[in-house]
N, C-alpha and C positions, 0 to 999 in steps of 0.2 A: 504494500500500500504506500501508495507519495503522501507527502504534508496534505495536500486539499484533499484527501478522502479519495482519488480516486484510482482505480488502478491503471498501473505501468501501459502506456502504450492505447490506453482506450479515451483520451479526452476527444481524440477527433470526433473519434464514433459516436460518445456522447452525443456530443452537439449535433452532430446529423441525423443521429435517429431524435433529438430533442425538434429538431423544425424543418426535416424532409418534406412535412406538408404544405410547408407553405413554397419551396419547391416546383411543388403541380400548379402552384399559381404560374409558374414561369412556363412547364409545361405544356399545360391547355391554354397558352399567350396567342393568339392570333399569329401572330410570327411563327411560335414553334408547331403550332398545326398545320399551317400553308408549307411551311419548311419541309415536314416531316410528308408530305402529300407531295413534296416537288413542285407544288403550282406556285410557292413564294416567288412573287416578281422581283425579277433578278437585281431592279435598282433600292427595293427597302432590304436585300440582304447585304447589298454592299453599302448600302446608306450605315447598317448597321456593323458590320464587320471593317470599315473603315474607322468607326468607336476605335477598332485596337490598337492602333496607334498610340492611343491619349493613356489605353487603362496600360498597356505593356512600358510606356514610359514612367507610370507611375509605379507599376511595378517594380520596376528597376530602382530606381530610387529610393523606394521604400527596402528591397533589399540592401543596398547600400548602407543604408541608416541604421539597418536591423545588426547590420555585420558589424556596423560601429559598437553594436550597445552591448555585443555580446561577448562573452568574455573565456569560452572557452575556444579552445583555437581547434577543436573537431566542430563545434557550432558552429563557428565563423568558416570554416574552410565548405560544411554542409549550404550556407545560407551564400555561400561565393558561387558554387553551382550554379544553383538556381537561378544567382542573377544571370549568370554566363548564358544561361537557357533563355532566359529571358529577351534578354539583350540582342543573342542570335537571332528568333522569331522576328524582332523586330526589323534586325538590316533584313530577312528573307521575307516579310511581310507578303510582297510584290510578287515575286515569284512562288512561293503559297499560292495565294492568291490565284496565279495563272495555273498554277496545274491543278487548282479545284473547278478551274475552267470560267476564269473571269476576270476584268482588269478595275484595280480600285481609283476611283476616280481621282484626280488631279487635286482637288482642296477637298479638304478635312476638317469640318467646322466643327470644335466641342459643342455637342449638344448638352442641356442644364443636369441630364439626369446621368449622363457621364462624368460632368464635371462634379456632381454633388457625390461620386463615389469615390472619383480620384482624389477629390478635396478630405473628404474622410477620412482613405487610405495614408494619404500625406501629413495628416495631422496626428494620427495613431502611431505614424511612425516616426515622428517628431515627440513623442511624448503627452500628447495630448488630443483632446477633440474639440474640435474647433463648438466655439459655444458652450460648452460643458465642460465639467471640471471630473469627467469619469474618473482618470486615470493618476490623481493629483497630481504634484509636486515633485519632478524626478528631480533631486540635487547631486544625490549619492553613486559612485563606481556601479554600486550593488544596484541601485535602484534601476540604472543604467539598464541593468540586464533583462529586467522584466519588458522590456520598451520590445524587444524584440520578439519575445511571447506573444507582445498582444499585437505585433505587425502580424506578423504570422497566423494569428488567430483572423485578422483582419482580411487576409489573401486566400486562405487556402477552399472558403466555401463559394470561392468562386472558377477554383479549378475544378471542383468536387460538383459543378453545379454541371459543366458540360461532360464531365467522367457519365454523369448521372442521365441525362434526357438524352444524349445519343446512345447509351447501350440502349435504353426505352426506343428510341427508333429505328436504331439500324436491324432487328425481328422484321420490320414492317415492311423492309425494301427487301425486292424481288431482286435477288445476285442475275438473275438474265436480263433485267433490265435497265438498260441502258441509258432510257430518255428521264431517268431520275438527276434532275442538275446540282441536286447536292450529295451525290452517294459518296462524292470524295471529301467534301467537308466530315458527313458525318464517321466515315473509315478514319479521317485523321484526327478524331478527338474518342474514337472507340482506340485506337491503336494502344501497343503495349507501350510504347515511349513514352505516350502521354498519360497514362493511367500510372507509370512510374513515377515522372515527377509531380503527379495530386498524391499518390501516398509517399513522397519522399516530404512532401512539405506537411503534410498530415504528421508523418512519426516526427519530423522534427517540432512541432506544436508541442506533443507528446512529451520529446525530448528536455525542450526547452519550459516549461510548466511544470517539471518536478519538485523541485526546490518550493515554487509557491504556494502562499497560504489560500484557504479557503475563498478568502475574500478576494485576493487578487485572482484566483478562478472565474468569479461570477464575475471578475469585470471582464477578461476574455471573453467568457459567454456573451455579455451583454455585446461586446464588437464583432463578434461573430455572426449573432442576430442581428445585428446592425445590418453586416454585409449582406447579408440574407434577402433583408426585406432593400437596402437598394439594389441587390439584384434584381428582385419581383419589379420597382418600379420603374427599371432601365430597359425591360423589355415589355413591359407594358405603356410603356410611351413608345416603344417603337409608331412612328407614322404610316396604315396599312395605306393601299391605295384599290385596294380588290374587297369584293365580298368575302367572309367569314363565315364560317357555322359557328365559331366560339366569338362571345359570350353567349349563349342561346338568346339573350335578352335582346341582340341586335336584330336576330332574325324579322322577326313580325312586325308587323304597324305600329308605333307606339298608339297612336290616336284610336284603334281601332280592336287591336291583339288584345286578347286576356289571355292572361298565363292560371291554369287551374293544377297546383300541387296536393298530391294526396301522400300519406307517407303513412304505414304502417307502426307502430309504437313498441311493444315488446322483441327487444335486442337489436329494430333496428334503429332505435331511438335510444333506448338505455340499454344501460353493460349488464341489469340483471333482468330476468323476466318478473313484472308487476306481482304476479299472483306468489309467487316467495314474500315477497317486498310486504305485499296486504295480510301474509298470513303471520309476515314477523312482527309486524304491528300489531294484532290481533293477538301474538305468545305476550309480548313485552306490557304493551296497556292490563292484561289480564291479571299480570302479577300486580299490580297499581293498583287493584278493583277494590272497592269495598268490600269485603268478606262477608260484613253481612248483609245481605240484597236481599231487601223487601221485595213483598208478590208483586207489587209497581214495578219493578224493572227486569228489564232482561236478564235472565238469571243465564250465565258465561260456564262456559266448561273453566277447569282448572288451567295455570301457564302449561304443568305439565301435560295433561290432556289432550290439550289446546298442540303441542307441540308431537306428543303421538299420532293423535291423527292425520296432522297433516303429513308426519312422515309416512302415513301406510297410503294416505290418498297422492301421495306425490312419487312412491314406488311404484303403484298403480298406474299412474297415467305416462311412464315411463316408460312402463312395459308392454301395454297395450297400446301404447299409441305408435310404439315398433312394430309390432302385430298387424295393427291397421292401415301401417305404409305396406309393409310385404302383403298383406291381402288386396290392395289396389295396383302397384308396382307389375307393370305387364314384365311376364316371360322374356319377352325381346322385343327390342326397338321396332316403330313402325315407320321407321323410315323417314317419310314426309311429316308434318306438322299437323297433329289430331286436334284439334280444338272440342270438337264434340267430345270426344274419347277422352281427352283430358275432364273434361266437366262430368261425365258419367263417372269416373273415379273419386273426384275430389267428393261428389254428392256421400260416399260412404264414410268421408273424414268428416264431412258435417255433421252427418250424425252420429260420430263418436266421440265430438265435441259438445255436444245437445247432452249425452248421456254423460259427458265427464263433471260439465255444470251442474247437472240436476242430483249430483252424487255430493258435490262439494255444498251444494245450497242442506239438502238432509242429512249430512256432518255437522253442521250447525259451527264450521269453525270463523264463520265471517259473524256472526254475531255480537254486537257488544262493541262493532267498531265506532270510535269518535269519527265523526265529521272532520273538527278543528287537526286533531292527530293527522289524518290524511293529508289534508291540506298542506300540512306544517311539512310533512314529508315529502311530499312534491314536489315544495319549493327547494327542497334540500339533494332530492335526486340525481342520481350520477349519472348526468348522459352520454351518448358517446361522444368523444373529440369531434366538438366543431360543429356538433348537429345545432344545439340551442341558436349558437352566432348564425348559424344560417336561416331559420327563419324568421329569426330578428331582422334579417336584413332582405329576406324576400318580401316581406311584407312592407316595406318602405319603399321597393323598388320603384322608380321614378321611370322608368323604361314599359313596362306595363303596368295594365289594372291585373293585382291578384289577388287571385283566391285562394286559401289553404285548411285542407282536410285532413284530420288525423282519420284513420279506418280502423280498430283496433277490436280485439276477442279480451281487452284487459275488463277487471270486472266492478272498477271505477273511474268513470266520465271526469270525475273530480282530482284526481290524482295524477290527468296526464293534463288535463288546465290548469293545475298549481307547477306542475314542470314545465309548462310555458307562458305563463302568466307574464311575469316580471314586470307586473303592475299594469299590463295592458290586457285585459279578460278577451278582446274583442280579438287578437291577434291570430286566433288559430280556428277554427271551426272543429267538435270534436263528436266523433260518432261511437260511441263503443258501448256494451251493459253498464246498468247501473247498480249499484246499491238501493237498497227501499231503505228508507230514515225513519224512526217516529222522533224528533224534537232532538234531531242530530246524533242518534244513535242508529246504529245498524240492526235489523230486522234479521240479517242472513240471510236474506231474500234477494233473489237480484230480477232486475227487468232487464228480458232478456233482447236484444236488439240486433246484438251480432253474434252470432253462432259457428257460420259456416262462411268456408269460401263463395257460395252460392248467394251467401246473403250479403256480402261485402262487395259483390260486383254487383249486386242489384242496386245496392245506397248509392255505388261508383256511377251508376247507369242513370239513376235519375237526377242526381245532379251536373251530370254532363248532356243532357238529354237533349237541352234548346240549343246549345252550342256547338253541335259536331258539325252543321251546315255551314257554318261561316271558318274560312279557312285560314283566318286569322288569331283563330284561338288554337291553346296546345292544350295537352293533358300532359302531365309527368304522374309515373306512378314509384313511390323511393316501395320497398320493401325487402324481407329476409326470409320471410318463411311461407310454408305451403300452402296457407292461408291467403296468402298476397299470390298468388300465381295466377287466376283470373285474372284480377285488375292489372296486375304487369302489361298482360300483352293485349289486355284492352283497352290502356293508354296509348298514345302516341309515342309516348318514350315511356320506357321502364325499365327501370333501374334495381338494379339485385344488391345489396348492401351486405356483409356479413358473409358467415363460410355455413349457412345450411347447407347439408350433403342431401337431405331427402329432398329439397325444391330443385334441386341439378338433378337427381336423380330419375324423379320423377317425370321432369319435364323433359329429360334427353330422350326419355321412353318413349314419350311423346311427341318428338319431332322439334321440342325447342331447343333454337342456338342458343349459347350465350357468348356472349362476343365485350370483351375489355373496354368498355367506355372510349380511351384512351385512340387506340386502333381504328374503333367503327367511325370516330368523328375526323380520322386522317381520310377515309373511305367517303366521306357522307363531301369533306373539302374536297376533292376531286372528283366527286358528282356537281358541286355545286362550280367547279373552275370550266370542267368540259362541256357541263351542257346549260351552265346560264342557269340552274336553281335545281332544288332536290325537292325531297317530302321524308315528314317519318311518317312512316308506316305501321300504322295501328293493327294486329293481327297479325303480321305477317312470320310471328314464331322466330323475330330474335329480342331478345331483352340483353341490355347491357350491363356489366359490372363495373362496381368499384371496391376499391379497399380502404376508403375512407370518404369521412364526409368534406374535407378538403374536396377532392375530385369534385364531387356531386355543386359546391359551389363556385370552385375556376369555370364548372364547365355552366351553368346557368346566369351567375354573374361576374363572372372574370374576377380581377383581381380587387 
């Protein structure tokens, strides 16, 4: 273990596995989807790859400065490289450039969002940030040496940013084909040269960050993150000059388009499933209870009680609900894309979900729930990374009029409007069972509203009902489980969140693709580049993935 707590050799990874998502912001950038599709116009790549003139002299520089501060002479001799590397790139700029098959134009103007990285870069490596007092007071020899830590911390996630999104692209290029006009950029930053010098500058981060204490860790972190987010906005101000499929939000009319979000609640909205969640509130308030309960109120099974049963009803539907996939689950694939045949199976999950409710309501373990309790818990709920921020921010969308549906089998309405509340009740629209109250207490009764997949596409269906004529409006359907498999592919776009194996399983039996979000919108850009505009296609048996709710917002609202 080093001084800050963390182990030998892992700060880089840290930091990258701490904000790879923001990352896909760069990603799903209009630049990197046209890029990644080859239809990027060849004057906004060199508009932008002309930028590396400005960042590779800052580079150098800031190595320069770094080599000043540091004090052991294997450091210095590792951070002399790199400038060397550096340096090189720069006199080869030009001819790069021509054997990626293009010439870089004559003047080179800093643009603001170049200039506010290298300004950064230059100040970090100077011992400060410009504006702020991050990095305090360097006076001392020693202090000297941290200066080089946090250049480096400063530089390297922005090597680590192209290591990153061309391995993600270059899967998508077809090696027989030829008319891809960036397959040689993206080969030259997939290459082994270049993946050596982002982990040479990564382990010297590593290297050089032994020695420091905790705190001067978090202020790496903090310039690290820095670098991060002006990456995101260096290429999100690139200037496009072509249509985009990314941000979805540009597609449609604003004056006219309505965006209608539905999104599923249990796991693909929070990290645990509700019905644990409502039944360990139900163990925990029980021990709280008055002991002695007058005929007036709800008389509660015991904590312990309370806690057996729910263990044999949660062994129970674990088992059986295994049982009721393999009893629907065809023999072998049919090939093409069964829509009917899908719905004739799910129809048997619905009524094993009918009979797992009415099992749970005659256990009597919801009984005796607070209202207020719920609530409180709600608001406290762990959702997944990123999902709250995002419909925070759909619902203010200035680009369209939206609307947003939660669809859920959770078996309180109240419990997923206090996890999206955040002072605004109006924000979300929520369809799911309810608890029955008498005077804020739970009955153990529920009103039963959603039950089945059958019934979650019918609430889907009427409220899309007046809108599927006018071809300015979209449907997104977010979900994770086999419940959400109707309304997926009776959205316009639907989107698979999470790693359920029975919704893959099922559906592959059934003729449905699923295709990486990422890929199909490189596919959907060169539909829209060769033939002047696309469509999504509602039915047509592909739904797309993601592995986070980052994706789900680069690709709806950009960055």
């Amino acid at each position: 273990m080093t001084m800050g707590g963390v182990d030998e050799g892992r700060l880089a990874r840290k930091f990258w596995n701490k904000f790879k998502n923001e990352f896909v912001f760069i990603m799903y950038s209009p630049f990197f989807v046209s890029l990644a599709s080859g239809t990027l116009k060849s004057d906004t790549f060199l508009n932008c790859v002309a930028q590396d003139v400005h960042f590779l002299k800052a580079f150098a520089h800031s190595y320069e400065l770094a080599e000043e501060c540091a004090d052991d002479e294997e450091d210095k001799c590792a951070i002399r490289k790199l400038r060397k590397r550096v340096k090189h790139k720069l006199l080869t700029l030009d001819s790069l450039v021509r054997e990626w098959g293009f010439e870089l134009p004559e003047e080179c103007i800093t643009n603001n969002a170049t200039l506010k990285y290298t300004d950064f870069l230059l100040a970090t490596a100077s011992g400060k940030v410009e504006g702020e007092k991050v990095l305090g007071k360097i006076e001392t020899p020693f202090e000297k040496t941290k200066v080089a830590a946090y250049t480096i911390g400063a530089i390297s996630p922005c090597l680590r940013l192209f290591a990153f999104i061309t391995k993600e692209i270059q899967p998508l290029l077809d090696p027989n084909d030829s008319s891809h006009i960036y397959k040689k950029w993206v080969e030259y930053y997939c290459s082994e040269t270049f993946e050596e010098s982002t982990a040479q500058t990564e382990e010297l981060l590593d290297k050089l960050s032994v020695s420091l204490t905790g705190e001067e860790l978090d202020i790496i972190e903090k310039l690290y993150h820095q670098a991060v987010k002006l990456d995101v906005d260096f290429y999100s101000a690139q200037p496009m000059v072509q249509p985009t499929v990314v941000p979805l939000s540009w597609v449609k009319d604003p004056v006219e388009g309505q965006l209608t979000v539905f999104c599923d609640f249990d796991l693909t909205c929070t990290a645990f499933d509700s019905s644990a969640i409502l039944a360990e509130i139900a163990i925990v308030t029980s021990q709280k209870a008055d002991p002695d309960q007058s005929e007036s109120k709800l008389i509660r099974m015991s904590s312990a009680d309370l806690r057996n049963t729910w263990g044999v009803l949660s062994t129970k539907y674990t088992e059986e609900h295994e049982q009721c996939i393999d009893s629907i689950m065809p023999s072998e694939a049919v090939g093409k894309f069964d829509y009917e045949g899908l719905c004739e199976a799910l129809k048997q999950l619905g009524e094993f979900e009918r009979k797992i409710n009415s099992r749970v309501v005659e256990s009597g373990v919801l009984k005796g729930l607070n209202l207020e309790d719920i609530k409180r818990t709600g608001q406290l709920l762990m959702l997944q990374d990123g999902c709250r921020g995002f419909f925070q921010k759909i619902v203010k969308c200035g680009n369209y009029k939206t609307d947003v549906h939660v669809l859920s089998y959770c078996w309180s309405g109240d419990l997923i409007r206090s996890a999206f509340s955040s002072g605004d009740p109006n924000m979300l629209k929520v369809h799911s069972n309810e608890l029955v109250y008498e005077e804020s207490i739970s009955t153990g009764d529920l009103i039963k509203n959603l039950e089945s997949p059958l019934e979650k596409r019918q609430v889907f269906n009427d409220i899309v009902k007046d809108r599927r004529n006018n071809d300015q409006n979209l449907t997104i359907y977010i979900g994770g489980s086999l419940g959400d498999l109707l309304c997926l592919l009776e959205a316009d776009i639907g989107i698979v969140i999470g790693s359920s194996s029975s919704l893959r399983r099922l559906g592959q039996q059934f003729g449905v693709s699923f295709v990486p979000l990422f890929s199909g919108l490189v596919e959907k850009q060169k539909e829209l580049t060769n033939g002047g505009s696309f469509t999504w296609n509602r039915m047509s048996g592909t739904l797309y993935t993601v592995s986070s709710w980052a994706e789900i917002q680069a690709f709806v609202l950009g960055s």
